[in-house]
DRENLUM-964422 format. One record per residue (C-alpha): residue in one letter; x, y, z. Coordinates in steps of 0.25 Angstrom, whole numbers, padded with zeros to 4 digits, always signed. Layout:
BEGIN
AXYZ
...
# end
This chain:
BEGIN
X+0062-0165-0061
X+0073-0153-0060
X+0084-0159-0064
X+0098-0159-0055
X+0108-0155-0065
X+0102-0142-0070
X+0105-0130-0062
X+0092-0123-0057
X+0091-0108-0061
X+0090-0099-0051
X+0083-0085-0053
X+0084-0076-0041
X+0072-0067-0040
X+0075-0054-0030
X+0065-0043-0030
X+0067-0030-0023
X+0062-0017-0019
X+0070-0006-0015
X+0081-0018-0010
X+0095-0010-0014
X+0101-0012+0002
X+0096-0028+0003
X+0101-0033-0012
X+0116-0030-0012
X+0117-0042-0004
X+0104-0049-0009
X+0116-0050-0022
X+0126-0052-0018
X+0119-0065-0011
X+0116-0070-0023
X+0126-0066-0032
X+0134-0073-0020
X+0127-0087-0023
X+0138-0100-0024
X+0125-0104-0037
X+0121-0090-0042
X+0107-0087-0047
X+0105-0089-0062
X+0096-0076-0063
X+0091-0065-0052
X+0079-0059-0054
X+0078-0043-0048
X+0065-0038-0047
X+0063-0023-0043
X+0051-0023-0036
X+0051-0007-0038
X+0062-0002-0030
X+0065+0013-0029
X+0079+0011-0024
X+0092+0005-0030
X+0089-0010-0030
X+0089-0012-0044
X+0103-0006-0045
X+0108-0013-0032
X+0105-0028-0040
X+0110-0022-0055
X+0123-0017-0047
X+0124-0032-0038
X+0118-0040-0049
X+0129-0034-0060
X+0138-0046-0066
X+0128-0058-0060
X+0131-0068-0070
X+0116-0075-0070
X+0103-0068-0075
X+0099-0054-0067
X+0084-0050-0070
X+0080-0037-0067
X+0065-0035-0066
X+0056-0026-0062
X+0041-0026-0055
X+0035-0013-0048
X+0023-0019-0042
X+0024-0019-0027
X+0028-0032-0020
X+0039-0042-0018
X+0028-0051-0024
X+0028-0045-0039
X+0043-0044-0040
X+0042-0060-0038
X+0033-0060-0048
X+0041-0053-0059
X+0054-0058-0052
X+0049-0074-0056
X+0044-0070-0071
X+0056-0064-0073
X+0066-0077-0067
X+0071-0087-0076
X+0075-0097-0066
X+0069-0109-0062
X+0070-0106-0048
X+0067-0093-0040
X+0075-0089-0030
X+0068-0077-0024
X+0076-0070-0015
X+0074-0058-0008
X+0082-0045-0008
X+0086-0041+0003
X+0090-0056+0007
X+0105-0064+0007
X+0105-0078+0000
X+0118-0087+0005
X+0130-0090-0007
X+0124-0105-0007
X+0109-0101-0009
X+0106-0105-0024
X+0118-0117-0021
X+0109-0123-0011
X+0095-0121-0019
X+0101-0126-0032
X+0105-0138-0025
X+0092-0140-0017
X+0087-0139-0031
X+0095-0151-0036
X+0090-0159-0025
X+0077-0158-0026
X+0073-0154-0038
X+0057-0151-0042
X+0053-0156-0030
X+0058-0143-0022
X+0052-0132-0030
X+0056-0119-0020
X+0068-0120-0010
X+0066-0111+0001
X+0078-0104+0009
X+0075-0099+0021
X+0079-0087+0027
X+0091-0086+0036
X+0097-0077+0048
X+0109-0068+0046
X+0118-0081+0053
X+0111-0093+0043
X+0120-0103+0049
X+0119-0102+0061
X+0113-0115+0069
X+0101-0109+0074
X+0097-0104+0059
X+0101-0116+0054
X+0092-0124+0064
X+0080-0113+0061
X+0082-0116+0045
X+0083-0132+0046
X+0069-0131+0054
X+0063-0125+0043
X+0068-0134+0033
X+0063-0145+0041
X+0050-0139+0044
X+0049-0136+0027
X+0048-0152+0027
X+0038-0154+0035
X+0029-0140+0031
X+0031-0142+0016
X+0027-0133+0008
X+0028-0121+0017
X+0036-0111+0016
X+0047-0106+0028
X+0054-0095+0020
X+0054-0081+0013
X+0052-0078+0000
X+0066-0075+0001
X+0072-0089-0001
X+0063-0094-0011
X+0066-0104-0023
X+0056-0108-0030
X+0056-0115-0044
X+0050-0104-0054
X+0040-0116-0062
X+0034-0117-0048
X+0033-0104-0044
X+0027-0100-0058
X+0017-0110-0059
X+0014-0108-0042
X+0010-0093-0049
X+0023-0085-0043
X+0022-0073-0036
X+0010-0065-0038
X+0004-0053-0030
X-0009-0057-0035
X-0007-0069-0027
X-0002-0065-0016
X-0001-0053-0014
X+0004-0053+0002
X+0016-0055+0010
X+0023-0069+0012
X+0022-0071-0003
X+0034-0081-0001
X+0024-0091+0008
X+0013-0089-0003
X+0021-0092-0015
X+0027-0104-0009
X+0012-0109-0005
X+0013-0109-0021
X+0026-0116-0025
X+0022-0125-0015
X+0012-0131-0023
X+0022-0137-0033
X+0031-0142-0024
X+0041-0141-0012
X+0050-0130-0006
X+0063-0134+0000
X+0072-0129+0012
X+0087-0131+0016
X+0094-0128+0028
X+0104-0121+0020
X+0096-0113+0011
X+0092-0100+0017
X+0094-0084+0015
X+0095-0073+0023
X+0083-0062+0021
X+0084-0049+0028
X+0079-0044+0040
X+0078-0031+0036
X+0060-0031+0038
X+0059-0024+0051
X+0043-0027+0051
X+0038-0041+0046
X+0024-0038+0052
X+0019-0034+0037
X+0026-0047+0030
X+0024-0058+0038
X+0011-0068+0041
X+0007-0070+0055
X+0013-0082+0064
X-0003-0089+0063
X-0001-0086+0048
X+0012-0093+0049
X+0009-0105+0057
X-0003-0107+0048
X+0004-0106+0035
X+0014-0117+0040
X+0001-0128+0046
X-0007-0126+0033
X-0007-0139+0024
X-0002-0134+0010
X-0015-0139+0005
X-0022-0126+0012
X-0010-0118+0012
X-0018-0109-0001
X-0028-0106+0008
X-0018-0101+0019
X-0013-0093+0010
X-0025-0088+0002
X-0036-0088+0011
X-0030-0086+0023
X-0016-0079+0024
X-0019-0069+0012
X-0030-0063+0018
X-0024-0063+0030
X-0010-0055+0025
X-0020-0046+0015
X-0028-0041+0027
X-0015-0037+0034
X-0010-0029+0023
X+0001-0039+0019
X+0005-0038+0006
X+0017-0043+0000
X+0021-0027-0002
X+0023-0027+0012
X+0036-0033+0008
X+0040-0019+0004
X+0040-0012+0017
X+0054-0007+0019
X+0051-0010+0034
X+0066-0016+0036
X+0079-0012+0041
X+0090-0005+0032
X+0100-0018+0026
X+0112-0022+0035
X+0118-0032+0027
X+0114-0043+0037
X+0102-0053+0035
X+0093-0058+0046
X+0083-0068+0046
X+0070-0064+0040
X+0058-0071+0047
# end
């Protein structure tokens, strides 16, 4: 069993492509943490703008362990992969680019951690308007927590506020095109981790992704394909996924690359909720 007096290690894995407008306060929201991450991992997922010197300018005088990695393949699902070989921690805390994590983000996880030990083997934050306190997004996050009690081992968030204990995620097989080479990769990965244990929610822990995608028609599964997802028993939630939505997504055209069309507005320096 984990036990409560050693500090978990945090390694935040970040990839990007041609993110220099979104990562200046991607940073600063980490190197902003009240419990800062012990190591971040960068991985360029072949950028032809000045990303990689936006995170060497930000990232200059961090006192934990900065990686710098690099994977030209195409696809947010290879720089995950090389991102997780190249991570130390014994938690990965994936995190998105262009998305704003709150001062008490790692706090909160590392205390959840405490709490619950081995039994929780990814922590899942969910994703937050530009107001997270207000009442009515409160109301909207504890419904989710409540319904993550009674759907276990299902997923209600992005691959943007994912934890997940690397042991697990190594022997689940990580991220790998081979695969599963379509989008919601964050849903199929979890289908995975689930298999070794629980996922956890908290009220309080969330982030805020962009809104910046003006399009979502090329990224998302269909509402039948939701609803199905969510009233399929685990035991034949392979098949879903294998048998039934991967075909699916392939005949459409819905890779995981599709995560690199720059169909999204210009930064504003504001978050919105991403659905």
């Amino acid at each position: 069993m984990f036990q409560a007096e050693i500090s978990p290690q945090f390694s935040v894995v970040i990839p990007f492509y041609n993110e220099a407008s979104f990562l200046p306060e991607t940073l600063r929201s980490w190197l902003g943490q009240t419990r800062l991450p012990d190591e971040i991992v960068l991985v360029d997922n072949g950028s032809t703008d000045s990303s990689l010197d936006v995170c060497r300018e930000h990232l200059d005088g961090f006192s934990g362990n900065v990686v710098y990695a690099a994977d030209n393949r195409p696809g947010k699902v290879n720089a995950l992969e090389t991102g997780c070989r190249r991570a130390s921690g014994r938690y990965l805390v994936f995190a998105d680019a262009d998305t704003y994590y709150p001062p008490h983000y790692l706090a909160l996880a590392e205390d959840l951690i405490r709490k619950t030990g081995d039994r929780t083997v990814a922590l899942m934050a969910q994703g937050a308007g530009s107001h997270p306190d207000r009442l009515p997004t409160r109301i909207r996050r504890g419904f989710y927590v409540g319904l993550s009690y009674i759907l276990t081992k299902q997923s209600f968030t992005g691959g943007y506020g994912q934890i997940i204990r690397s042991d697990v995620l190594t022997n689940a097989g990580g991220f790998s095109e081979r695969q599963w080479p379509y989008v919601l990769v964050d849903h199929e990965i979890m289908q995975r981790v689930f298999k070794y244990g629980d996922s956890l929610y908290h009220i309080d822990f969330w982030c805020i992704p962009s809104g910046r995608r003006k399009d979502r028609s090329k990224v998302r599964w269909t509402l039948p394909e939701r609803l199905l997802y969510h009233i399929t028993p685990f035991r034949l939630k392979d098949r879903f996924f294998y048998d039934f939505l991967g075909p699916r997504l392939a005949s459409r055209g819905m890779t995981h690359l599709n995560l690199r069309d720059r169909s999204w507005e210009s930064p504003s320096g504001d978050h919105a909720e991403q659905s």
